[in-house]
C-alpha positions as CSV (number, residue, x, y, z in Angstrom):
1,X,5.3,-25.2,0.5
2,X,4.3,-23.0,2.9
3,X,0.4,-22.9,4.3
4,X,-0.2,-19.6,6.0
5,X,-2.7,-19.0,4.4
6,X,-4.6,-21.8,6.2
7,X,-5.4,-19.2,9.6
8,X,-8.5,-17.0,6.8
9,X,-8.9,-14.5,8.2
10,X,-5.2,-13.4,9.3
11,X,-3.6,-14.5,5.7
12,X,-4.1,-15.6,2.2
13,X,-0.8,-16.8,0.5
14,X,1.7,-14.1,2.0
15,X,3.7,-14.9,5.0
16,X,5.5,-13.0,7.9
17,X,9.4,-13.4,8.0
18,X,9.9,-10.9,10.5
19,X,8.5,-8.0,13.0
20,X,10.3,-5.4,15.3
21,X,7.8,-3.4,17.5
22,X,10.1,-1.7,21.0
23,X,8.1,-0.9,23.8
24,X,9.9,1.7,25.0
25,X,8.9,3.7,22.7
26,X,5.8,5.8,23.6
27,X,2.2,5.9,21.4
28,X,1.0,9.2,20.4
29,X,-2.1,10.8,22.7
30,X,-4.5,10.9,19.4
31,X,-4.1,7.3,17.8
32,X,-2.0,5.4,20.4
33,X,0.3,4.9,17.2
34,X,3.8,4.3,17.8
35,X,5.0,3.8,14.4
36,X,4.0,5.5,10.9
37,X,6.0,5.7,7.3
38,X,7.9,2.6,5.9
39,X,10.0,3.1,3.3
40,X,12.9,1.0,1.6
41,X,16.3,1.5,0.0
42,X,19.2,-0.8,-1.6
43,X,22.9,0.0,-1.8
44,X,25.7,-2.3,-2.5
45,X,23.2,-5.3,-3.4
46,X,22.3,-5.0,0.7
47,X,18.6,-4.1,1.2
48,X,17.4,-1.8,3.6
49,X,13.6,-0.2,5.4
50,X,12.9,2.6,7.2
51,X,10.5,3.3,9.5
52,X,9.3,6.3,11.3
53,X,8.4,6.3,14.8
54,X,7.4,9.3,17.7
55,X,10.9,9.3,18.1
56,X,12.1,9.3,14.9
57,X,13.8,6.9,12.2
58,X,15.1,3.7,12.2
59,X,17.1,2.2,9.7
60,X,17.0,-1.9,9.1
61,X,19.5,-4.2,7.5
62,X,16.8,-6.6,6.1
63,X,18.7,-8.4,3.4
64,X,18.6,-11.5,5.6
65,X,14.8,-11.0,5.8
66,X,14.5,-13.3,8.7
67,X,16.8,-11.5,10.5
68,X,17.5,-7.8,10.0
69,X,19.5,-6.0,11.9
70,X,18.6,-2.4,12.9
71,X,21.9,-0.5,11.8
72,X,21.3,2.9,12.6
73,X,18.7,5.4,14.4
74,X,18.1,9.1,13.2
75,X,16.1,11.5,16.7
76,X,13.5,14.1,14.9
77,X,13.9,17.4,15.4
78,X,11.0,17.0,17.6
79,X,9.6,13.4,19.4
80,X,7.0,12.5,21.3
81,X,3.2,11.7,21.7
82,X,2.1,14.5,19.4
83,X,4.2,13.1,16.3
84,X,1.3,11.1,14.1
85,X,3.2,11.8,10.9
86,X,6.4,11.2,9.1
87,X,7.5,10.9,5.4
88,X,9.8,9.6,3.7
89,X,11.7,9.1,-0.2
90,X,14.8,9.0,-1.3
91,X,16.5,10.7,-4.0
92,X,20.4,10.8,-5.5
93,X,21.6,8.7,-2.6
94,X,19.9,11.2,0.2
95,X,16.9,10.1,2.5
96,X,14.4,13.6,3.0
97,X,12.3,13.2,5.9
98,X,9.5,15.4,7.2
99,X,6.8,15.4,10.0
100,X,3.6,17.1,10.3
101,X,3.1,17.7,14.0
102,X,5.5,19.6,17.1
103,X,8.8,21.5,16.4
104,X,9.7,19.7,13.4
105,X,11.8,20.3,10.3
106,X,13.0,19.0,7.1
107,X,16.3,16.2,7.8
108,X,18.4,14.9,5.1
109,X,20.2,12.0,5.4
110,X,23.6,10.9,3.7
111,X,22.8,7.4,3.2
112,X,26.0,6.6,1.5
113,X,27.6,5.2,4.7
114,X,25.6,1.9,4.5
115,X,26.0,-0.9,5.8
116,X,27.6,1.2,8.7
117,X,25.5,4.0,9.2
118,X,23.8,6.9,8.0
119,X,24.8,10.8,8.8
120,X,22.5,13.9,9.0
121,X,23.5,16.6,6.7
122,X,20.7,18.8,6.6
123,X,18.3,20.1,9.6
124,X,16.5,22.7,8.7
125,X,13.1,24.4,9.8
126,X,13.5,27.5,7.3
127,X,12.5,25.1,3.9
128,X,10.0,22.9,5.4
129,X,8.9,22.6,8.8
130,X,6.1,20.9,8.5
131,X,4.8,18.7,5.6
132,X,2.2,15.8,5.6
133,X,3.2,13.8,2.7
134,X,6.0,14.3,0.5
135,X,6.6,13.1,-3.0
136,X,10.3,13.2,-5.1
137,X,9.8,13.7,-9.1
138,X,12.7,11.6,-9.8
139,X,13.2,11.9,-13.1
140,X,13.3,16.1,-13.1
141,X,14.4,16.9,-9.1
142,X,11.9,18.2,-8.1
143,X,10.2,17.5,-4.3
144,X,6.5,18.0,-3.6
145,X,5.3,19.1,-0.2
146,X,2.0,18.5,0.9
147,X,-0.1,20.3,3.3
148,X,2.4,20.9,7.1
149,X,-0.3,21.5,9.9
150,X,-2.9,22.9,7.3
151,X,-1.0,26.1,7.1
152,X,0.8,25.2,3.7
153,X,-1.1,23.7,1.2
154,X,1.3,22.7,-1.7
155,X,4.8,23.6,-2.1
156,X,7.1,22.7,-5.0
157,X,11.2,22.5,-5.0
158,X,14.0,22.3,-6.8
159,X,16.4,19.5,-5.8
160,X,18.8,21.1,-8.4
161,X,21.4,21.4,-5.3
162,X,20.1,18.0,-3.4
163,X,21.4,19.4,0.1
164,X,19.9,23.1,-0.6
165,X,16.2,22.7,-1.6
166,X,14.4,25.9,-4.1
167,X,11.0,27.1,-3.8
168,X,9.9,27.3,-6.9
169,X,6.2,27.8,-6.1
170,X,3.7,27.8,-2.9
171,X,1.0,27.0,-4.7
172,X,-1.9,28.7,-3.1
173,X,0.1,32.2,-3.2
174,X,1.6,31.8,-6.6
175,X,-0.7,30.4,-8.6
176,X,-3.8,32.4,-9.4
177,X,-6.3,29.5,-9.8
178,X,-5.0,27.1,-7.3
179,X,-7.2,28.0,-4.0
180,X,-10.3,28.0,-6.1
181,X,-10.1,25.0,-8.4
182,X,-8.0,22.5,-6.6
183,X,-9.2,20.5,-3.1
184,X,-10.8,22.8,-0.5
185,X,-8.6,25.7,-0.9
186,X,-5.9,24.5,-3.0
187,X,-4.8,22.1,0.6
188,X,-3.2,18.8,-1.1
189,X,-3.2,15.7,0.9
190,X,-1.2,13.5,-1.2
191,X,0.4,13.2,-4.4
192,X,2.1,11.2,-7.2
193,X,4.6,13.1,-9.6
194,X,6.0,11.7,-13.0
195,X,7.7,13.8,-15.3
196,X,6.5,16.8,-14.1
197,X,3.2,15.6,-14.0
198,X,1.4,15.6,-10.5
199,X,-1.4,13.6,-9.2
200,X,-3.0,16.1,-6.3
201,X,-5.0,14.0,-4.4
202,X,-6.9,17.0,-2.4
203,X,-9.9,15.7,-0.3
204,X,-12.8,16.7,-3.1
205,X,-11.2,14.4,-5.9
206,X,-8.4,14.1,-8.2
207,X,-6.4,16.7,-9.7
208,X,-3.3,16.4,-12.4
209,X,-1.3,19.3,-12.8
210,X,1.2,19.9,-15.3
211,X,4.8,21.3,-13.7
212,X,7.0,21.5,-16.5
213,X,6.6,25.2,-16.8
214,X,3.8,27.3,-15.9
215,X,1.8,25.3,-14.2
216,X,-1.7,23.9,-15.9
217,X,-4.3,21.9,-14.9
218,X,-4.4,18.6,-17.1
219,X,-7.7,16.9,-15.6
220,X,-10.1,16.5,-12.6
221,X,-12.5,14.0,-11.2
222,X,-14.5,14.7,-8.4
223,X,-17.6,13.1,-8.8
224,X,-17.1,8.8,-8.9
225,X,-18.9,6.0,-7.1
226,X,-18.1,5.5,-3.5
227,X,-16.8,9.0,-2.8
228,X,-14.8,9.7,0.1
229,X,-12.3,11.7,1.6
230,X,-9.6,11.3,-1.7
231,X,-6.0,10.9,0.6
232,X,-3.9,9.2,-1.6
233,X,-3.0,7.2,-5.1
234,X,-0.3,5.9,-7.4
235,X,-0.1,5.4,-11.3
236,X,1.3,2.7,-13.0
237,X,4.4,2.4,-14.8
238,X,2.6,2.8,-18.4
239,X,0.8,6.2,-17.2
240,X,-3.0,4.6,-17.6
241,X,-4.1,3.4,-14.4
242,X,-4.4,5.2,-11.4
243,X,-5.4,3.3,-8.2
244,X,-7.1,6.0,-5.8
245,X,-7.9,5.5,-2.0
246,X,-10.5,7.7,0.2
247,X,-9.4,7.7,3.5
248,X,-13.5,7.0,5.1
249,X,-14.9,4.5,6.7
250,X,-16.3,1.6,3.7
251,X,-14.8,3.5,1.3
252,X,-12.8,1.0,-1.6
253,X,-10.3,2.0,-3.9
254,X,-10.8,3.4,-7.4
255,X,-9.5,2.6,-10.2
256,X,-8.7,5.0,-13.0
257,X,-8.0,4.8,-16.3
258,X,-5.9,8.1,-16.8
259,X,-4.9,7.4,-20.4
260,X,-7.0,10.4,-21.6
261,X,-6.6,13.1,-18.8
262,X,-9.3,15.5,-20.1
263,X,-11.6,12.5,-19.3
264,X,-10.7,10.8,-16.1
265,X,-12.8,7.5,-16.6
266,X,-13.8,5.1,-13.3
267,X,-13.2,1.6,-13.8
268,X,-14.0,-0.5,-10.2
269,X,-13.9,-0.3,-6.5
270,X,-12.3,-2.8,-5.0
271,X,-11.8,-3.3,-1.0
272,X,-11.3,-5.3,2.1
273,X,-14.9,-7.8,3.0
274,X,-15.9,-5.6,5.5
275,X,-17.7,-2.8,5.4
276,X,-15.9,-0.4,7.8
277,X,-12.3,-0.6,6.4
278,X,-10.0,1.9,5.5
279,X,-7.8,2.5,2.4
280,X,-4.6,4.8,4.0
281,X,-1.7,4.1,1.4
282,X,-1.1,2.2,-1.6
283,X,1.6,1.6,-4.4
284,X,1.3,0.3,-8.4
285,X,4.3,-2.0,-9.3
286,X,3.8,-4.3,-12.3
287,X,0.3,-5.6,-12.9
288,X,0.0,-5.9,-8.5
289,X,-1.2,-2.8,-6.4
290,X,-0.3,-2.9,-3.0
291,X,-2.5,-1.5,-0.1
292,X,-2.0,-0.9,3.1
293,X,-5.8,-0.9,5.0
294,X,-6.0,0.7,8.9
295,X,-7.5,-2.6,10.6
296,X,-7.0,-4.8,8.1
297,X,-3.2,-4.9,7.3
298,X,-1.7,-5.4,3.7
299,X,-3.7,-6.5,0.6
300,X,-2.1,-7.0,-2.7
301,X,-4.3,-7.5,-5.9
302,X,-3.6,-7.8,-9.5
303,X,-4.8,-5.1,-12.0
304,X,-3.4,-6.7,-15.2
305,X,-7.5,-7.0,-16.0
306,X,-7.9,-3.5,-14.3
307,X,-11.8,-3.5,-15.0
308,X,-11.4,-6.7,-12.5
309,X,-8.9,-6.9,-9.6
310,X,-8.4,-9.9,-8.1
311,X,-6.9,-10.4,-4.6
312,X,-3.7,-12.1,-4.7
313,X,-3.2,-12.2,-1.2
314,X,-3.2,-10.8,2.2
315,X,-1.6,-10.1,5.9
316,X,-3.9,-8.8,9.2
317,X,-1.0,-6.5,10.7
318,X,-3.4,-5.4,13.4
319,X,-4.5,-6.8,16.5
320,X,-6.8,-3.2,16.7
321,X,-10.4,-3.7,16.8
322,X,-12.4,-1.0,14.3
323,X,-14.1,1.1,16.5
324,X,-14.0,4.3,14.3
325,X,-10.7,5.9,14.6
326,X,-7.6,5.5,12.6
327,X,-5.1,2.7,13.7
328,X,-3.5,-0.3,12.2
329,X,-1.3,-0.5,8.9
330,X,0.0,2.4,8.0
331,X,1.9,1.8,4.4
332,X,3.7,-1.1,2.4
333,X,6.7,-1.0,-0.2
334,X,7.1,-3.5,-2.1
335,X,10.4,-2.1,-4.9
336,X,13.1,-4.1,-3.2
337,X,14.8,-6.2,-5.6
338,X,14.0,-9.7,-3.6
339,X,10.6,-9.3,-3.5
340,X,9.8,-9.7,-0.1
341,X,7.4,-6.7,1.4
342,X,7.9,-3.7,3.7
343,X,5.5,-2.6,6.2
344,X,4.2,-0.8,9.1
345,X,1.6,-1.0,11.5
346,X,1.0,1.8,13.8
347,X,0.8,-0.1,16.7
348,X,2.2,-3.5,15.9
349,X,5.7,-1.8,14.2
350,X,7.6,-3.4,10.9
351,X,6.4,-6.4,9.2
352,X,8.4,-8.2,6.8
353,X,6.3,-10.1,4.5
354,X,6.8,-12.8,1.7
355,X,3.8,-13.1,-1.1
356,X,4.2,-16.9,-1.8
357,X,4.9,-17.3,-5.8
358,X,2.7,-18.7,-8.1
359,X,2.6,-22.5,-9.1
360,X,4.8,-23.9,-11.2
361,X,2.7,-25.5,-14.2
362,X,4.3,-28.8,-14.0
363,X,2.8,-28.8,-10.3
364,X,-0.5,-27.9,-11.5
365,X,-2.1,-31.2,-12.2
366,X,-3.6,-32.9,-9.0
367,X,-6.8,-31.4,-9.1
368,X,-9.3,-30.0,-11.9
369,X,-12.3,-28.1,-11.2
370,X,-15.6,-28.0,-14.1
371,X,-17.4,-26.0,-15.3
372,X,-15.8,-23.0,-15.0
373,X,-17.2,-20.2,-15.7
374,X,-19.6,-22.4,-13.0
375,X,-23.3,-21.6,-11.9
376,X,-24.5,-23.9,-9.0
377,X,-22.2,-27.2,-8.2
378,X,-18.6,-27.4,-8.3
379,X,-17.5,-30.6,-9.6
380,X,-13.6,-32.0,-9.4
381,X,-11.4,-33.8,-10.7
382,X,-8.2,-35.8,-10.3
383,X,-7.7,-36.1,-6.7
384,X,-9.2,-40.0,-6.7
385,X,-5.3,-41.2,-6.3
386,X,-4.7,-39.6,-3.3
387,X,-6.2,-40.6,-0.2
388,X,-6.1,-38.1,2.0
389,X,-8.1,-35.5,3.9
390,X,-8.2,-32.2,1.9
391,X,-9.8,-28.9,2.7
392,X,-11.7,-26.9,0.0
393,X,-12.0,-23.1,0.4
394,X,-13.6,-19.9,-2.0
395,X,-12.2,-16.7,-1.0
396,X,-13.5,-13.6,-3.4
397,X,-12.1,-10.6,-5.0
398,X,-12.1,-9.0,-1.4
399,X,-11.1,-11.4,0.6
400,X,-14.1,-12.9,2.1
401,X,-14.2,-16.6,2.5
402,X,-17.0,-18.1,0.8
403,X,-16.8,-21.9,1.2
404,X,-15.0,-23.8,4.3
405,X,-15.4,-27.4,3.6
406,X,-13.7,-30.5,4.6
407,X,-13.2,-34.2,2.5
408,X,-11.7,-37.3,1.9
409,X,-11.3,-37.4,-2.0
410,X,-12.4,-41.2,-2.5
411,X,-15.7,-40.4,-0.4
412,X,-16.2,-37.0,-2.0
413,X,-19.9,-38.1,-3.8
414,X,-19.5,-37.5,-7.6
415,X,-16.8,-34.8,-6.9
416,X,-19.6,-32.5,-6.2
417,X,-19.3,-29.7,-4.3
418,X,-22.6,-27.3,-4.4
419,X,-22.1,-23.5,-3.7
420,X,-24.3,-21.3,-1.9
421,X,-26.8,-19.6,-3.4
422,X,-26.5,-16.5,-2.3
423,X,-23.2,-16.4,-4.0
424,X,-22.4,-13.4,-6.7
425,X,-20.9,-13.1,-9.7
426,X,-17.8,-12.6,-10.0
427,X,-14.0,-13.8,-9.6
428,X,-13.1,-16.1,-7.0
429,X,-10.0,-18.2,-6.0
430,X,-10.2,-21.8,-5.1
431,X,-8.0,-23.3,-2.6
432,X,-8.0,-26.7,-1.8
433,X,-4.7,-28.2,0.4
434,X,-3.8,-30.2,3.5
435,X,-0.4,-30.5,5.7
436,X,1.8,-31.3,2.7
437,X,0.4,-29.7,-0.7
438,X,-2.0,-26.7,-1.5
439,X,-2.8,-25.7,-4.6
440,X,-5.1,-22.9,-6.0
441,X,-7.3,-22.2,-9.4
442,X,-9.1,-19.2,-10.3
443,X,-12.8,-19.9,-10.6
444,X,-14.9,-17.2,-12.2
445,X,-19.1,-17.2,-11.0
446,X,-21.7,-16.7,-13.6
């Protein structure tokens, strides 16, 4: 079993399988980034990510994980060290892909071609030519736009025609309350859409407008704990839980419950251990949101108990030290059907990452730990057959590590192991392992 983990504060039980960073290609003026968007697509049973860069797109083969092989390139309409942003989704078998700085345009991409390549078949500056984020509604066809250099603030199309996009509405012209009620003049940052509902995450808070006709607005939250800059979020697949991220400095995520939109409730904030790190992107899949932090790479916690997240593991992307600006990972996506993670880092490039899998229960027997809930000492159990030198670590909800200790089971004195006292309550994970076995509990702090 793998032990990555072991190096704290670069990984907790999710491994690298691959990276591809090129050298050549230059870092923008504002952020030194080199690379921004990741996104991922499967045809034919072959898996594939895409990554933006200054110069454009690149398309990977990663269904040998360990070894993907970069199958095709796509140049933006514009490149170059003003290009911060791209964005991508897919939709009906076509990649749309936007940029929010230079000469740009919208490009959509025939990906049908796969494994071989993939073929440009829309170029236009007419539709969109610039866009921040985008966001596809799936289900009804339609594609979001937000913001495009702060002189559109929220467009909506009809993918009706998937190669000939319709406006349908520019919000902040066609909609008589828009500019007032939502964001700081109606400017979107970010957004989710579901069935013709939208999440508009808009800077002041939260905003969920229904789409289906004319448009109304469902529910709002701008006043929670922890407020930031609101940039971006992502329901889950039942519609209750929304996990929320304010792109400033110390800021954690938010977690909704959503279930009852004329009354938005807060539920927790959870974040990295440090007090300077910042939320840019994350995605709801199952009972695990994914997040990708500037500085502090990708985080994945579970939200099953969404009152309490717990960290499930994590990967430092970035060699950047925090010094106030806005560099490191950019975004993770985690749909592919193997499991393994997509994700980019605006300096490092793409990551490929495995989250190791839980413990079988028939492999969950060397060691016991009492009482748990625990208060003060941490007494264990059933590692007197094994002599061996084991380490013992506490990592909480965030992250942090707590406890860093060292033993030999048969010398271990009454299986005690005291805590500090300056330790909260609160969810922790216990770890103990050495070169050959690991093994992990949760332990919960009263």
């Amino acid at each position: 079993m793998s032990t990555a983990f072991l190096k704290a504060q670069d990984s907790f039980k999710m491994n690298k399988l691959f990276q591809w960073k090129d050298s050549s290609i230059s870092a923008t003026s504002l952020y030194n980034n080199t690379y921004n968007e990741i996104w991922g697509y499967v045809k034919d049973g072959k898996e594939y990510a895409i990554i933006g860069s200054t110069r454009g797109t690149h398309f990977f083969d990663v269904t040998n994980p360990s070894s993907p092989i970069q199958v095709d390139f796509v140049m933006g309409r514009d490149t170059g060290v003003q290009i911060v942003h791209r964005d991508y989704h897919d939709y009906r078998g076509y990649l749309y892909m936007v940029s929010d700085e230079g000469d740009a345009s919208l490009q959509i991409v025939d990906l049908s071609f796969l494994p071989d390549s993939v073929h440009v078949v829309y170029d236009q500056d007419t539709t969109i030519k610039l866009s921040h984020n985008i966001f596809i509604d799936t289900a009804v066809g339609k594609l979001y736009s937000c913001g495009g250099g702060n002189q559109r603030k929220f467009d909506v199309f009809s993918l009706t025609n998937p190669l000939s996009p319709e406006l349908l509405f520019r919000c902040e012209n066609d909609i008589s309350w828009w500019a007032s009620t939502v964001g700081t003049l109606g400017y979107v940052h970010d957004a989710f859409a579901r069935n013709d509902s939208v999440y508009c995450n808009a800077g002041t808070g939260l905003f969920v407008v229904d789409f289906s006709g004319t448009p109304t607005l469902m529910g709002t939250i701008t006043s929670y704990p922890d407020r930031g800059y609101n940039h971006s979020g992502w329901l889950n697949e039942s519609g209750t839980i929304y996990a929320m991220g304010d792109e400033t400095h110390g800021k954690k995520m938010k977690i909704l419950d959503v279930s009852d939109l004329t009354n938005i409730q807060f539920l927790d904030t959870v974040g990295v251990q440090d007090n300077v790190g910042i939320i840019h992107n994350q995605i709801i899949m199952g009972d695990y949101v994914y997040v990708a932090y500037y500085y502090n790479g990708v985080y994945v916690y579970d939200i099953s108990n969404p009152s309490v997240p717990e960290l499930v593991g994590f990967y430092d992307t970035s060699k950047e030290r925090n010094f106030g600006s806005f560099r490191g990972a950019w975004g993770i996506y985690p749909f592919l059907p193997s499991g393994i993670l997509l994700a980019s880092d605006m300096q490092e490039g793409l990551f490929v990452l495995e989250l190791e899998k839980p413990l079988e229960k028939e492999e969950e027997s060397r060691f016991m730990i009492f009482p748990n809930p625990v208060v003060s000492d941490l007494i264990i159990a059933g590692l007197s057959n094994y002599d061996e030198e084991y380490t013992l670590q506490v990592f909480d909800s965030k992250g942090a590590m707590i406890v860093d200790t060292k033993f030999y089971s048969k010398f271990l004195e009454k299986n005690i192991i005291p805590l500090p006292a300056e330790m909260n309550q609160g969810v922790y994970v216990v770890n103990i392992f050495n070169s050959t076995f690991t093994e992990s509990i949760k332990l919960i702090k009263q």
